[in-house]
C-alpha positions as CSV (number, residue, x, y, z in Angstrom):
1,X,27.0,-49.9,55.8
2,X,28.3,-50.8,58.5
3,X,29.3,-48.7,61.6
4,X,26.8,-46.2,63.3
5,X,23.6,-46.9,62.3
6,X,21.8,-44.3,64.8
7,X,18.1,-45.2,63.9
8,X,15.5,-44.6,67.1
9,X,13.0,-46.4,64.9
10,X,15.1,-48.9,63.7
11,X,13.9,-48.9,60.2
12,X,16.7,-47.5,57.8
13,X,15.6,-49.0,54.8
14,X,16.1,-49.1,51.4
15,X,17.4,-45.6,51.1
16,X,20.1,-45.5,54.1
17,X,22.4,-47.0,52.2
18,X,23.3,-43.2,53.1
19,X,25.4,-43.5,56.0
20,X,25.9,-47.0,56.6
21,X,28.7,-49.3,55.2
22,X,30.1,-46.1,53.7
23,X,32.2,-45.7,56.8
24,X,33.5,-41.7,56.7
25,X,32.1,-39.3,54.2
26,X,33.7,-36.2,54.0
27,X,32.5,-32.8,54.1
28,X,33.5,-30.8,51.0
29,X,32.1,-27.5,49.7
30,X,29.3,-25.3,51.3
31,X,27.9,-28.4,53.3
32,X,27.5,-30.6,51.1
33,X,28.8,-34.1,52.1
34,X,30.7,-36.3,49.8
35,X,29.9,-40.0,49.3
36,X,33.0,-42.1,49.2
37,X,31.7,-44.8,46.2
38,X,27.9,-44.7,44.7
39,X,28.8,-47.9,42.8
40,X,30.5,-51.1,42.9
41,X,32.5,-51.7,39.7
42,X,30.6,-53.2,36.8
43,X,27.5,-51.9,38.2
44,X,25.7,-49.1,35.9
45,X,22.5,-47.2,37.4
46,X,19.7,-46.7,34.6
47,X,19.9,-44.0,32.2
48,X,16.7,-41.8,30.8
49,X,15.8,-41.8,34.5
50,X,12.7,-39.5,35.0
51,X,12.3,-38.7,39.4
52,X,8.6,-37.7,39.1
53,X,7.2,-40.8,37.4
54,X,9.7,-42.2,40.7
55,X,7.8,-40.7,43.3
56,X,5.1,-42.4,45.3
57,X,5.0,-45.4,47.2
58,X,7.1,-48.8,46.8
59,X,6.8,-52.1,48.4
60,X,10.3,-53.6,49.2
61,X,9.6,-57.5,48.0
62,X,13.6,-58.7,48.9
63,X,16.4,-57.5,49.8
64,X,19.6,-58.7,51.4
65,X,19.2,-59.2,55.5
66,X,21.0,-55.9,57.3
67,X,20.6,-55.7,60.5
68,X,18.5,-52.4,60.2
69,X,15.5,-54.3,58.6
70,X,16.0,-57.3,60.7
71,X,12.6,-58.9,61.2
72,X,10.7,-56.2,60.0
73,X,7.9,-56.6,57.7
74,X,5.5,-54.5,55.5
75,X,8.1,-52.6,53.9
76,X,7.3,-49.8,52.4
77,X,9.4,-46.6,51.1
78,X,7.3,-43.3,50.3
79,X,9.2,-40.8,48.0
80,X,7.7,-37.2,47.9
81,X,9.5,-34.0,45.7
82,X,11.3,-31.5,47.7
83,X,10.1,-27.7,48.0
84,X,13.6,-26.1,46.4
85,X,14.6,-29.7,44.7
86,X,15.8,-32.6,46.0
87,X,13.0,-35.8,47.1
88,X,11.6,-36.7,50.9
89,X,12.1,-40.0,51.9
90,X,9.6,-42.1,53.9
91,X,10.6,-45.7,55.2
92,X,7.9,-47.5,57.1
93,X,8.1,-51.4,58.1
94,X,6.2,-53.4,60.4
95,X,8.0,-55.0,64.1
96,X,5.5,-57.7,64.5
97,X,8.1,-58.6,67.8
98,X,6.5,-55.3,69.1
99,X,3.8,-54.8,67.3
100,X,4.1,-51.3,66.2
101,X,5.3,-49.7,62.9
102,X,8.5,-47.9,62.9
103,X,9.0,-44.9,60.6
104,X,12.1,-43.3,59.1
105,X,12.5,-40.0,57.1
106,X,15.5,-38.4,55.0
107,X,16.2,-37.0,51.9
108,X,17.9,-37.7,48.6
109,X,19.4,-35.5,45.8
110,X,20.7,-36.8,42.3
111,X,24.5,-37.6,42.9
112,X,24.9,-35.8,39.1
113,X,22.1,-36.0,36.4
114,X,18.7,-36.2,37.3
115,X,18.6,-38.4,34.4
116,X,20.6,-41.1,35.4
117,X,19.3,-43.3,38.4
118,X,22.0,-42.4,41.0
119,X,20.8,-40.8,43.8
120,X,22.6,-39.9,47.3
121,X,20.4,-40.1,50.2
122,X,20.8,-39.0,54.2
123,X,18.9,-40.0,57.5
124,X,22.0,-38.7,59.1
125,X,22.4,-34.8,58.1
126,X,25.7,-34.4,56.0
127,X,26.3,-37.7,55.2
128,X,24.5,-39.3,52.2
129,X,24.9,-42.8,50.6
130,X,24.7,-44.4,47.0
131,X,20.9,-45.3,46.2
132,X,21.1,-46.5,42.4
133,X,18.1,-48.0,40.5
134,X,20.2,-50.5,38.0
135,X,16.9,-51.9,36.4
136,X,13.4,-50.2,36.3
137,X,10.7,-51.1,33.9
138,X,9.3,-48.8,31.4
139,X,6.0,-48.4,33.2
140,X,7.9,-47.4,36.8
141,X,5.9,-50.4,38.6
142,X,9.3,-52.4,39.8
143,X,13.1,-51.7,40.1
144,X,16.3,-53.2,41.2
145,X,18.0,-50.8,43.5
146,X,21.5,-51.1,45.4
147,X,23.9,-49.7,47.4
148,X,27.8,-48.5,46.8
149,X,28.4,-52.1,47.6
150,X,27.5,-55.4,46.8
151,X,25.7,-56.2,50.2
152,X,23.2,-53.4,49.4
153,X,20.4,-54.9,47.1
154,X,16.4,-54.5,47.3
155,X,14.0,-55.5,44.4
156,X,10.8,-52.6,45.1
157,X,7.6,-52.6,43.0
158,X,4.4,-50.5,43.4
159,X,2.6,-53.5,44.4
160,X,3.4,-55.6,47.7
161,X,2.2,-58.8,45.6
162,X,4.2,-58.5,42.0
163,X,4.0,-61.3,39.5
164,X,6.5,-64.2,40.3
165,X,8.5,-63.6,36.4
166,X,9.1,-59.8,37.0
167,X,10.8,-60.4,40.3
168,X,12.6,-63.6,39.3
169,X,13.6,-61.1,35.6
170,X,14.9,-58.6,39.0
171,X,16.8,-61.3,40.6
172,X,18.4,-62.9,37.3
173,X,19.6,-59.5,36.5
174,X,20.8,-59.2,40.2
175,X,23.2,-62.2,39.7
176,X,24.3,-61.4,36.4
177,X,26.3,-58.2,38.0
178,X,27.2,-60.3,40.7
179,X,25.2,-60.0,43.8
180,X,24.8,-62.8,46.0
181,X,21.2,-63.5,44.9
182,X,21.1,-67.3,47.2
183,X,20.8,-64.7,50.2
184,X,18.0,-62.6,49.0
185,X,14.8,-62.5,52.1
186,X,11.0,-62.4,50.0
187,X,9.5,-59.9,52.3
188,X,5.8,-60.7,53.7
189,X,3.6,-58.2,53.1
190,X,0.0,-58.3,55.0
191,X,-0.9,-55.6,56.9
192,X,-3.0,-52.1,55.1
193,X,-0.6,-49.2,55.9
């Protein structure tokens, strides 16, 4: 996810694993872009997976530091369904450098079945990355989501301020399928959106 990461805002959060360390995608088909890997090997994205019990707002609580969330706070990702299919995406994260919120929209589509927790998502037009929710809890109120890669990770939750055991149950899990979970930044979370 590295390469052009062509953000005005600078906030390409959670969701642009789209275009980032993906390098190239090809096009392929009536405009539809392809993504070169959703997943890293040995990493499974949740079955039974149900997008409308998905939608709303989540608090990113840690991730692993990119470059495009550097020193932002506040994190926030806002999912919305699609008129025709398909879900909105909102990222929002507070600068407090500048003092100002920066914003980013795109959009995501299910990279097979809708009921399997491997979505594709794009800030950049035709060329969409691996989202993939690996964990989620039966009540949709936190998830462990990564990239095509293991340098993608973000626990997200419903709540900015998530009890200490479900995120340290998010981060066990994280390390079990080998992500470097030492590296993982708690994000603060202080401001009222």
């Amino acid at each position: 996810v590295q390469g052009q990461r062509a953000d005005a805002l600078g906030v390409q959060h959670v969701h642009e694993v789209a275009a980032l360390d993906l390098g190239v995608a090809k096009g392929q088909g009536a405009g539809r872009a392809e993504v070169h890997q959703q997943l890293a090997d040995g990493v499974q994205a949740v079955g039974g997976f149900d997008a409308d019990r998905y939608l709303g707002t989540w608090y990113e609580i840690a991730r692993l530091d990119h470059r495009f969330e550097r020193g932002l706070e506040d994190i926030s990702a806002t999912y919305a369904a699609r008129e025709g299919g398909g879900i909105d995406v909102r990222n929002r994260g507070f600068d407090p450098a500048k003092g100002e919120w920066r914003e980013a929209r795109g959009r995501a589509r299910f990279a097979g079945s809708p009921e399997i927790g491997s979505l594709e998502v794009s800030f950049f037009g035709p060329f969409y990355g691996g989202y993939n929710v690996v964990e989620l809890d039966p009540d949709y109120q936190i998830a462990l989501v990564v990239g095509p890669t293991r340098s993608y990770l973000w626990i997200l939750a419903r709540r900015p301020d998530p009890s200490r055991a479900e995120v340290d149950r998010l981060v066990r899990r994280a390390r079990e399928i080998g992500f470097d979970t030492d590296s993982l930044i708690y994000v603060p979370h202080s401001r009222p959106e």
